[in-house]
GUKOL-608008 format. One record per atom (N, C-alpha, C, O): atom name; residue number from 0; y, z, x. Coordinates in steps of 0.1 Angstrom, whole numbers, plus 5000, padded with zeros to 4 digits. Layout:
BEGIN
  atom   nr     y     z     x
    CA  NUM     Y     Z     X
...
This chain:
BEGIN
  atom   nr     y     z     x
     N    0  5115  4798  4926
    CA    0  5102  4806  4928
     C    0  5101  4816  4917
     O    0  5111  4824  4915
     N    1  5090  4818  4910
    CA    1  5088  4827  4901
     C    1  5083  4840  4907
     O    1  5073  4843  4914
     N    2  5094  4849  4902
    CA    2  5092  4861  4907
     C    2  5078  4871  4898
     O    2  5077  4869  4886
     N    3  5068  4882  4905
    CA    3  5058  4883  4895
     C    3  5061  4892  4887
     O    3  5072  4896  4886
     N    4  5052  4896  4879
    CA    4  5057  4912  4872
     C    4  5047  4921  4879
     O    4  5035  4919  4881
     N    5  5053  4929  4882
    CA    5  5046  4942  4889
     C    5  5035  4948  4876
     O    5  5037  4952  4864
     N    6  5024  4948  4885
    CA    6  5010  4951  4875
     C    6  5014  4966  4872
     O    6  5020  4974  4879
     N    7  5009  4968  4857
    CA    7  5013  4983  4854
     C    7  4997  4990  4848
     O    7  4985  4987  4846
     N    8  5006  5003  4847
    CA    8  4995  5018  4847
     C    8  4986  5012  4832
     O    8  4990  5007  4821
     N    9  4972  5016  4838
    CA    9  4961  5010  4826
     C    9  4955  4996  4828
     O    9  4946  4992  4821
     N   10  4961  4989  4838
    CA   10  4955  4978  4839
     C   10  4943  4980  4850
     O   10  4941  4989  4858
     N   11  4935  4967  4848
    CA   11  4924  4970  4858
     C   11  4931  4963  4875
     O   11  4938  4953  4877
     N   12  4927  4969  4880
    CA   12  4931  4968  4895
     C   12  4925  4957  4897
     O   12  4913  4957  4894
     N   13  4931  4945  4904
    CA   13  4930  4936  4908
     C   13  4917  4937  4919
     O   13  4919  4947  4926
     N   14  4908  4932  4922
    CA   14  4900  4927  4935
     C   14  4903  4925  4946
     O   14  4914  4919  4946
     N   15  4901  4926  4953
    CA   15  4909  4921  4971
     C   15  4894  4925  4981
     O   15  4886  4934  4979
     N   16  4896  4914  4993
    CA   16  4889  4914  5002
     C   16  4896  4909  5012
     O   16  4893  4897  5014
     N   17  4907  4915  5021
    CA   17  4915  4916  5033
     C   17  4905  4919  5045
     O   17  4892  4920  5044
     N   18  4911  4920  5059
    CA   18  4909  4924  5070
     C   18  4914  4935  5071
     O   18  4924  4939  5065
     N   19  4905  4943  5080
    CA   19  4918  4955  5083
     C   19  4924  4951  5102
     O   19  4926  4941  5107
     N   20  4925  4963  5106
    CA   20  4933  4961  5118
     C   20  4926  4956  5131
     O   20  4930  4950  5141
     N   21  4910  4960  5127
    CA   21  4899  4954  5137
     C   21  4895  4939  5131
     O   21  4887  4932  5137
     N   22  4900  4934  5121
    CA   22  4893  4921  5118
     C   22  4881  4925  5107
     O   22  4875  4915  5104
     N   23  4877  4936  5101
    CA   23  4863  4939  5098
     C   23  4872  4938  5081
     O   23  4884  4942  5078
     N   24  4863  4933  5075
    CA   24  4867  4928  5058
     C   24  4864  4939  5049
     O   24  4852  4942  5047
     N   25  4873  4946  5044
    CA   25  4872  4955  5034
     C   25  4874  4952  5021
     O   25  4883  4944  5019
     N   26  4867  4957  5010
    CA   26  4871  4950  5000
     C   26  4876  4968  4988
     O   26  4872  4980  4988
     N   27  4885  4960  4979
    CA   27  4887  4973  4969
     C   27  4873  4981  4963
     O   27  4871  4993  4962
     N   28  4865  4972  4960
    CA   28  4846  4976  4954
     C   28  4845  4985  4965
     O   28  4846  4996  4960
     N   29  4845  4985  4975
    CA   29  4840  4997  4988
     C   29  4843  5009  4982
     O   29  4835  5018  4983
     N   30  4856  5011  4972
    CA   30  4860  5025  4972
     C   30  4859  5027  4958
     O   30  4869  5032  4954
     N   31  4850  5023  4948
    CA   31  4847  5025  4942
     C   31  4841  5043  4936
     O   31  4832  5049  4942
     N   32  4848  5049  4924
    CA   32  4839  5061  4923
     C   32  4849  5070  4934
     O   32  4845  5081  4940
     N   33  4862  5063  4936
    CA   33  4870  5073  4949
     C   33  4888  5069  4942
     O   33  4892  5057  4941
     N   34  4894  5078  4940
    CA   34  4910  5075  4938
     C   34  4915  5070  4954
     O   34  4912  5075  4964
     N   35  4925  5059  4951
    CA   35  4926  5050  4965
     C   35  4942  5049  4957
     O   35  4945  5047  4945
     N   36  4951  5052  4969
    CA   36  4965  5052  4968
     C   36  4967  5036  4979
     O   36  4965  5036  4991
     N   37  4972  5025  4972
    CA   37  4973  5020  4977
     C   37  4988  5013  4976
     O   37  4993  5010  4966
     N   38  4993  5012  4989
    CA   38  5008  5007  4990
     C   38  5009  4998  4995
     O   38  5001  4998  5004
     N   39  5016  4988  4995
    CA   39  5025  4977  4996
     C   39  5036  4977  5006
     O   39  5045  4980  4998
     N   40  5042  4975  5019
    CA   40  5052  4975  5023
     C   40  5053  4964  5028
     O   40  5043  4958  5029
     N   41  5069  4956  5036
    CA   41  5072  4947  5036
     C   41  5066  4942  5049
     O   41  5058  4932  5051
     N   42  5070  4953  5062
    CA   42  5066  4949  5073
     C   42  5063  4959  5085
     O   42  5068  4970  5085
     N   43  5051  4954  5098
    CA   43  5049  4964  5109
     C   43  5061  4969  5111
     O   43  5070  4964  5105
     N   44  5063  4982  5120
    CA   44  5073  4984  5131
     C   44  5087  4986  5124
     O   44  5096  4990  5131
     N   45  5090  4983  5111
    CA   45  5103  4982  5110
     C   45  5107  4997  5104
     O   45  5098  5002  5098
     N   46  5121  5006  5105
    CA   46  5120  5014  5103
     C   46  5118  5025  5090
     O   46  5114  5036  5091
     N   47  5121  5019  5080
    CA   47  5115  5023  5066
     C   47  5101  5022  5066
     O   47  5097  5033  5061
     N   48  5092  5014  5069
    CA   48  5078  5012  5068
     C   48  5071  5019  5078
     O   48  5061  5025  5076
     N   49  5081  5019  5093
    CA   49  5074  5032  5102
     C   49  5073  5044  5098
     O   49  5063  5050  5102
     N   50  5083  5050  5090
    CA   50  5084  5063  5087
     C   50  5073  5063  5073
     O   50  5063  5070  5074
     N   51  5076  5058  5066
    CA   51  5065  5060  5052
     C   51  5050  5056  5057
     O   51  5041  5057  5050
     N   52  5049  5051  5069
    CA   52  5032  5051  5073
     C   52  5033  5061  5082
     O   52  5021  5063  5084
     N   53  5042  5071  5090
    CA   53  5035  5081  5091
     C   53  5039  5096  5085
     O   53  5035  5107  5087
     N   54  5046  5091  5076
    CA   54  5044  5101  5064
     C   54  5032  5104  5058
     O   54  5028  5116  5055
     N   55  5025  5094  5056
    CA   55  5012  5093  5048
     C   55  5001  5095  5061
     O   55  4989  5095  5058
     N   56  5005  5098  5075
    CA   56  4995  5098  5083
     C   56  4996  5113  5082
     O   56  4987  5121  5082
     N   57  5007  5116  5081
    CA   57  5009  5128  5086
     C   57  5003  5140  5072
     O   57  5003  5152  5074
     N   58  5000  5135  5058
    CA   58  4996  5139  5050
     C   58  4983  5136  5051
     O   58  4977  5143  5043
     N   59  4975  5128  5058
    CA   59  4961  5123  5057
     C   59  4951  5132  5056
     O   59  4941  5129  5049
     N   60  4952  5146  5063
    CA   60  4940  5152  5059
     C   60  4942  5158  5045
     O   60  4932  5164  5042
     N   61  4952  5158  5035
    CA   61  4952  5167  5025
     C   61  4953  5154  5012
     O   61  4953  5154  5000
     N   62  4952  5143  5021
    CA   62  4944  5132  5007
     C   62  4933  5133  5011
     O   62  4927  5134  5000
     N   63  4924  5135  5021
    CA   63  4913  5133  5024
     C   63  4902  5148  5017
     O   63  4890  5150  5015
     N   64  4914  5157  5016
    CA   64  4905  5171  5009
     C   64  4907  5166  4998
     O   64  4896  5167  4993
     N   65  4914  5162  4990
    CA   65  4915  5158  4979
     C   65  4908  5144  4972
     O   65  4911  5140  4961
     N   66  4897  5138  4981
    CA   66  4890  5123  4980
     C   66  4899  5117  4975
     O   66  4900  5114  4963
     N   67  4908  5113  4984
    CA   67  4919  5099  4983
     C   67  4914  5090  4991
     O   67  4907  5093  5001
     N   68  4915  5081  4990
    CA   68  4915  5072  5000
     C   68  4929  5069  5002
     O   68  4935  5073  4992
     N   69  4937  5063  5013
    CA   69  4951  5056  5016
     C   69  4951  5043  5021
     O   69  4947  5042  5032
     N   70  4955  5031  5015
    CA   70  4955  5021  5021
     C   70  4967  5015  5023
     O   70  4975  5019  5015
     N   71  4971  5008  5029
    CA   71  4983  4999  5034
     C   71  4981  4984  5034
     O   71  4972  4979  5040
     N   72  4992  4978  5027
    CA   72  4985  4963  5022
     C   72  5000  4959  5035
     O   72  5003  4970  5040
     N   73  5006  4947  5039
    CA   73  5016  4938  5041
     C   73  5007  4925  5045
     O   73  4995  4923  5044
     N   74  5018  4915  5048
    CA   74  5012  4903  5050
     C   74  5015  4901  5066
     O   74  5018  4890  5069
     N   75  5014  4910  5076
    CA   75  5014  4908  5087
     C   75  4998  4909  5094
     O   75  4989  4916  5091
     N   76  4999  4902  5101
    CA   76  4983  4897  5114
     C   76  4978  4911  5114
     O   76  4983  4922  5114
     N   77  4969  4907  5115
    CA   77  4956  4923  5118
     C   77  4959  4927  5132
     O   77  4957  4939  5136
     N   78  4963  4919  5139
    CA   78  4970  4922  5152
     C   78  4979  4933  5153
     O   78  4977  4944  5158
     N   79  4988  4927  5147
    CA   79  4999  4936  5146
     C   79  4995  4948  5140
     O   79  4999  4958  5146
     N   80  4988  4950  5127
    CA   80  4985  4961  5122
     C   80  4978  4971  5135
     O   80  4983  4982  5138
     N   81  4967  4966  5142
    CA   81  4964  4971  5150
     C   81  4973  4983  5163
     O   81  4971  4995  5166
     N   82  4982  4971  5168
    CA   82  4994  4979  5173
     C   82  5002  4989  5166
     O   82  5003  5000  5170
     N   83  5009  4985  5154
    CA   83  5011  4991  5146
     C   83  5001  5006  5144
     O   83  5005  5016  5150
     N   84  4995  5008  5139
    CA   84  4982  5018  5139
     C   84  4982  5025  5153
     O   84  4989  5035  5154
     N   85  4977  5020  5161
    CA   85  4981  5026  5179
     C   85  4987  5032  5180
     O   85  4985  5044  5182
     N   86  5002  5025  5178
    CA   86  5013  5037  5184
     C   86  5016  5046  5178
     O   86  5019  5056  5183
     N   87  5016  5044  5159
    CA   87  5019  5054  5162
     C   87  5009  5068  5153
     O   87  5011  5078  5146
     N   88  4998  5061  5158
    CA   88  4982  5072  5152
     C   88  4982  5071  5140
     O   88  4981  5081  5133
     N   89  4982  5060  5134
    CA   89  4978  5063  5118
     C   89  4960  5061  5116
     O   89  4953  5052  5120
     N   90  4959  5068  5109
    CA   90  4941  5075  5106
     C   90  4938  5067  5092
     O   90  4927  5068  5087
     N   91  4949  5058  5084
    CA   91  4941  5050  5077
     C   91  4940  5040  5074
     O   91  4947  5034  5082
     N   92  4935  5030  5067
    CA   92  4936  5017  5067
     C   92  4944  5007  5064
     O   92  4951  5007  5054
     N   93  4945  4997  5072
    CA   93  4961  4988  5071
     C   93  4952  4977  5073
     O   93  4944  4975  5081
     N   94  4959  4969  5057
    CA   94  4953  4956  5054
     C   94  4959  4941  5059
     O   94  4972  4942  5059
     N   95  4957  4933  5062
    CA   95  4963  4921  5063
     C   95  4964  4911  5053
     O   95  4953  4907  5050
     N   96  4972  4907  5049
    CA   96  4975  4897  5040
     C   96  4982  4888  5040
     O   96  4991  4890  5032
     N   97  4982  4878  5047
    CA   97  4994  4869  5050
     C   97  4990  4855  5038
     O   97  5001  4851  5034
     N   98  4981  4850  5032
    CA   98  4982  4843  5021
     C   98  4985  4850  5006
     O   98  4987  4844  4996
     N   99  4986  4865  5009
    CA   99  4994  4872  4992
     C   99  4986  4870  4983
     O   99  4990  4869  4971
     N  100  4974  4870  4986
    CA  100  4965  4873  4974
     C  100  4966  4883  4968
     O  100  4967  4883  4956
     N  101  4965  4899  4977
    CA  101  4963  4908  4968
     C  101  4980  4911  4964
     O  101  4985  4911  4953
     N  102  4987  4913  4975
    CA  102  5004  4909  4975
     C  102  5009  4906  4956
     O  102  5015  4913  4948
     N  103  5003  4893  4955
    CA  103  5009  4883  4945
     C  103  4997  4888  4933
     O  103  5002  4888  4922
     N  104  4984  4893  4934
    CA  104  4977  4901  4925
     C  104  4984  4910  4917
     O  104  4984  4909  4905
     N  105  4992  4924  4926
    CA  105  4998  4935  4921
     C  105  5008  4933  4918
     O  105  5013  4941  4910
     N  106  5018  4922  4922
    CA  106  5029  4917  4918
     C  106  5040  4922  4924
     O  106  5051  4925  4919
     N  107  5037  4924  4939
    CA  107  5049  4930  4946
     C  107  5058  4923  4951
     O  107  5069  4926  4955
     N  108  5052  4908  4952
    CA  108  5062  4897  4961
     C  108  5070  4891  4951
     O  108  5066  4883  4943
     N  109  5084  4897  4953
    CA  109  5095  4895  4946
     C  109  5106  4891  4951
     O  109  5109  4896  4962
     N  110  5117  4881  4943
    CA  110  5131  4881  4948
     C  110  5139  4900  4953
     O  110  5140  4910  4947
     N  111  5142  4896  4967
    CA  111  5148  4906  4971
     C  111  5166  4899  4975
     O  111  5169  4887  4978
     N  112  5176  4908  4974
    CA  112  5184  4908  4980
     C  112  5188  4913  4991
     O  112  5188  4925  4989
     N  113  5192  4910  5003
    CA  113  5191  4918  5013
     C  113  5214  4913  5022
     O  113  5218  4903  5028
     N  114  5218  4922  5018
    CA  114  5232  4916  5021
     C  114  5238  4903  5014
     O  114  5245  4895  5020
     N  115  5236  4901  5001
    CA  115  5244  4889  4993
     C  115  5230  4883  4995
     O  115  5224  4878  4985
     N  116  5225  4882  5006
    CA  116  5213  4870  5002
     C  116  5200  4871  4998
     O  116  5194  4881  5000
     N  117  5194  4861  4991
    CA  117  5182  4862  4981
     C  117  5175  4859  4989
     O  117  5179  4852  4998
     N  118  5160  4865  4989
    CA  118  5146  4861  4995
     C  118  5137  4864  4990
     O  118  5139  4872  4982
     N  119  5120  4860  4991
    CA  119  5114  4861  4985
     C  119  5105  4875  4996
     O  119  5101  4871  5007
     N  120  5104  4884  4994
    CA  120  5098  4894  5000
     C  120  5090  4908  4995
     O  120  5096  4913  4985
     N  121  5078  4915  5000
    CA  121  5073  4923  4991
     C  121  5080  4938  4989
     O  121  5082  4944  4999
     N  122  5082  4942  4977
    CA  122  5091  4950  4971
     C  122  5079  4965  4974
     O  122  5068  4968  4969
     N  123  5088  4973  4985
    CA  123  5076  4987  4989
     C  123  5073  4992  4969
     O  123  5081  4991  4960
     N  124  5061  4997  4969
    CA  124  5053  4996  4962
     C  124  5043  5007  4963
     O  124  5036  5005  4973
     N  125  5039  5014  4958
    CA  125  5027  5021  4954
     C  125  5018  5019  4944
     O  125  5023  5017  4933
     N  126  5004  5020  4943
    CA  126  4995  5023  4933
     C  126  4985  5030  4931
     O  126  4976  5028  4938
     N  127  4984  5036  4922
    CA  127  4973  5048  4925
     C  127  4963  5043  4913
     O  127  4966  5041  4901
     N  128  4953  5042  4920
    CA  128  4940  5036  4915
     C  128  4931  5046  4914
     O  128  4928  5052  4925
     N  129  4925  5051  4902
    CA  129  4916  5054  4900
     C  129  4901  5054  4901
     O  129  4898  5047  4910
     N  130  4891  5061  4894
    CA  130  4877  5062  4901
     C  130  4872  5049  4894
     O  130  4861  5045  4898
     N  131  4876  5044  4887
    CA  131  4869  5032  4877
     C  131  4877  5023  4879
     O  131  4878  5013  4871
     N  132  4886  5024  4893
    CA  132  4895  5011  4894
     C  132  4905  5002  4882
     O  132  4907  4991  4878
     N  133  4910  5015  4879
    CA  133  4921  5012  4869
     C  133  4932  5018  4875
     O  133  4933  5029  4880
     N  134  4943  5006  4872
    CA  134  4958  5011  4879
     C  134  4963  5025  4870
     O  134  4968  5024  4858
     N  135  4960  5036  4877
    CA  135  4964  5052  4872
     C  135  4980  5052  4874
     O  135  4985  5054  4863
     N  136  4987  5051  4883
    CA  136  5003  5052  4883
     C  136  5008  5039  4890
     O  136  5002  5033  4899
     N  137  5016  5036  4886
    CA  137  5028  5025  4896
     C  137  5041  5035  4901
     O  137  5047  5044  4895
     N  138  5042  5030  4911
    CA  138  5054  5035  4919
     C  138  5059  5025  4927
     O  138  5057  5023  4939
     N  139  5069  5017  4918
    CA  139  5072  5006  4917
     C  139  5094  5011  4932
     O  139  5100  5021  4930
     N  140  5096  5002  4940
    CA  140  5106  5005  4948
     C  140  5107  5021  4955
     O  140  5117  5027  4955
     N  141  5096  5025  4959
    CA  141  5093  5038  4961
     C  141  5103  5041  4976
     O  141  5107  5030  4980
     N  142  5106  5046  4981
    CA  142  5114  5056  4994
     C  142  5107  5055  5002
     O  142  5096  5055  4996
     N  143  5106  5052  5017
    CA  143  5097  5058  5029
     C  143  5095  5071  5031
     O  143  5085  5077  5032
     N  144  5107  5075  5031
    CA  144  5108  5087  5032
     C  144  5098  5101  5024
     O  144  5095  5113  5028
     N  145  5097  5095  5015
    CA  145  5096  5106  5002
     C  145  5082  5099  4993
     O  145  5076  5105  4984
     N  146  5080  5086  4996
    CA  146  5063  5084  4989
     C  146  5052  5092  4992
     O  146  5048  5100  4983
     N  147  5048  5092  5000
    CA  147  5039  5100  5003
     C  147  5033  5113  5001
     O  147  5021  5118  5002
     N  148  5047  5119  4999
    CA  148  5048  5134  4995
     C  148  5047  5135  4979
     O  148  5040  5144  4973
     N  149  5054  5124  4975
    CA  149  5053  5122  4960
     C  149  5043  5120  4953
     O  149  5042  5125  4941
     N  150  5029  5109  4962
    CA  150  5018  5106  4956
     C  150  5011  5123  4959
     O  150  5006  5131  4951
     N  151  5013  5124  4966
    CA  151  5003  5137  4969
     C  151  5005  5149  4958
     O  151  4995  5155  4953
     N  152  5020  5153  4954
    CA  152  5021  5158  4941
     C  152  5015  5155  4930
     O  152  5009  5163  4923
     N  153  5017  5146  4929
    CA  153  5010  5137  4916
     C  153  4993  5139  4920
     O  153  4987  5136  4910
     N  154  4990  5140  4924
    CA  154  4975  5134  4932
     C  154  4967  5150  4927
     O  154  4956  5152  4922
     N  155  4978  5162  4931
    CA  155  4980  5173  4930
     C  155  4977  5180  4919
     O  155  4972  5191  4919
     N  156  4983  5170  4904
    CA  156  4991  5176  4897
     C  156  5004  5190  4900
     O  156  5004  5202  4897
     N  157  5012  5183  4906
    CA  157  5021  5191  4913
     C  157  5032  5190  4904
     O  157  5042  5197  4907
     N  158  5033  5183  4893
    CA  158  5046  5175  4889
     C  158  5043  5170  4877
     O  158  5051  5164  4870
């Protein structure tokens, strides 16, 4: 399996037209004319991805003063996003992608090693998209812990 190359800073941001958590079709054109931080993580509920989605919830109003948008891409059911979102209050958008269009667009779905073994899985990921929909930063194997805080620096000019 060919692994992709992760899309870099200057390029034009790929297209996408996902679900979000209600089923209702969002597309990247919506946020046009708006900086949209958009991330990539592997999966609902698991503990790296729980913490970095409510990192970013828990920063939400200070992208929101700042006209961010935040979005959250995985390839798990709108279902699940849904629950996900519920428990544990996240205020922004979580996309579904289970065919990796936009996934395999940004070039996140990569050979991962996970204990000696190889798989093919999406590598957590950020990108900060600009007002003209050009990839502005990659934040390529980014932390749960510490993304969010990081984009917002940057978002900031903090750094």
């Amino acid at each position: 399996m060919e692994t992709n190359k992760l899309l870099e800073a200057g390029a034009k941001a790929p297209q996408f037209t996902l679900p979000d958590a209600e089923g209702d079709l969002v597309s990247l054109a919506d946020f046009a004319g708006k900086k949209v931080v958009l991330y990539f993580y592997p999966r609902d509920n698991t503990p790296g991805c729980t913490r970095q989605a409510c990192a970013f919830a828990g920063a939400f109003e200070e992208f929101k003063q700042i006209g961010a948008v935040v979005i959250g891409i995985s390839k798990d059911s709108a279902a699940s996003h849904k629950k996900f979102a519920e428990k544990h209050g996240l205020p922004f958008l979580l996309l579904s992608d289970p065919e990796l269009a936009a996934i395999q667009a940004y070039g996140v779905w990569q050979e991962k090693k996970n204990y000696g073994k190889v798989s093919m899985g999406v590598v957590r990921s950020t990108f900060i998209i600009d007002e003209n929909g050009v990839v502005e930063k990659v934040m390529p194997k980014v932390k749960p812990d510490t993304n969010a805080a990081e984009v917002l620096a940057y978002l900031k000019g903090d750094n």
